[in-house]
N, C-alpha and C positions, 0 to 999 in steps of 0.2 A: 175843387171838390164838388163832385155831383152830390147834392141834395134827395133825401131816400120822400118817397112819397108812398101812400098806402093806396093801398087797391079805392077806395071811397074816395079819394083824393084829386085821381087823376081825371082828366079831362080830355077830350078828342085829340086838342091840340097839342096834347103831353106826349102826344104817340105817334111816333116818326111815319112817314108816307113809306109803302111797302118799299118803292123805288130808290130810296134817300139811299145815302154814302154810307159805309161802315162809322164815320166819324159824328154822324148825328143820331145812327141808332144804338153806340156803345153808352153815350152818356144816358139814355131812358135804359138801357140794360142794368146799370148801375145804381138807377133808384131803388131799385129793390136786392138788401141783403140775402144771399140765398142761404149764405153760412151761416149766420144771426139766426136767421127765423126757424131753421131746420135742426138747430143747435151744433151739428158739424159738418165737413166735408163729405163724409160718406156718405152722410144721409142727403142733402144738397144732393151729389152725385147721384142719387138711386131715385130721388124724385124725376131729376133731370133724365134720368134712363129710361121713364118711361111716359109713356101716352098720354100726354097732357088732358085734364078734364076742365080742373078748373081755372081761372084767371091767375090764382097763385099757381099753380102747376106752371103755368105758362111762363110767367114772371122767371120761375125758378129755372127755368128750361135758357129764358134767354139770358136771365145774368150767369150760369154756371158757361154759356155759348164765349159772352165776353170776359171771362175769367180764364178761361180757356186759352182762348188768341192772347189777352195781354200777357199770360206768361207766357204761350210762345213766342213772343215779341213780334207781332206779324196781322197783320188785316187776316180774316178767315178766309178759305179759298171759295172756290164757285160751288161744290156743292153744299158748303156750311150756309153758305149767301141762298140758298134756296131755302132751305131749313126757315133759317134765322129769318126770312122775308115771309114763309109761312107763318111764323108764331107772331109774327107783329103783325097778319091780316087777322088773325083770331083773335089776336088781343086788342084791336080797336073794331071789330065786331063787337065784343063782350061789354066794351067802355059804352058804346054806343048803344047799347041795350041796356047799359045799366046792372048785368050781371057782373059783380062785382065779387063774389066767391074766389 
């Protein structure tokens, strides 16, 4: 069971390398609840649908990404892997400056 961490929490090295494998960046996608915090699926889904601004937008974007794949039962394809390699360079941006929003 991946352990949830909060936006203050995490650390540089919490935050997988843009280049890592689907299997070292679904368990940091997992730290963060999307459905818990947004209190359901739709709303999750409708943060996730659009332009990420903040650190949790971001968070929400990438756990809704692996929530996604594991119910499809399947690693995400190449343009999902573009996405999902973009939101992890923003979000260890963000850690790294300490915007934690």
């Amino acid at each position: 069971m991946t352990t949830e961490l909060a936006n203050t929490e995490i650390t540089p090295a919490d935050v997988p390398a843009v280049g890592e494998a689907w299997t070292r960046i679904e368990p940091f996608a997992l730290t963060f609840d999307g459905f818990r915090y947004w209190g359901s699926v739709e709303k999750c889904a409708e943060v996730a649908g659009r332009t990420p601004k903040t650190l949790t937008d971001l968070r929400t974007c990438l756990f809704f990404e692996a929530r996604r794949w594991k119910n499809l039962g399947r690693e995400p394809d190449g343009e999902s892997m573009k996405r999902i390699r973009a939101l992890i360079s923003v979000i260890q941006q963000k850690i790294k400056t300490g915007d934690t929003r």
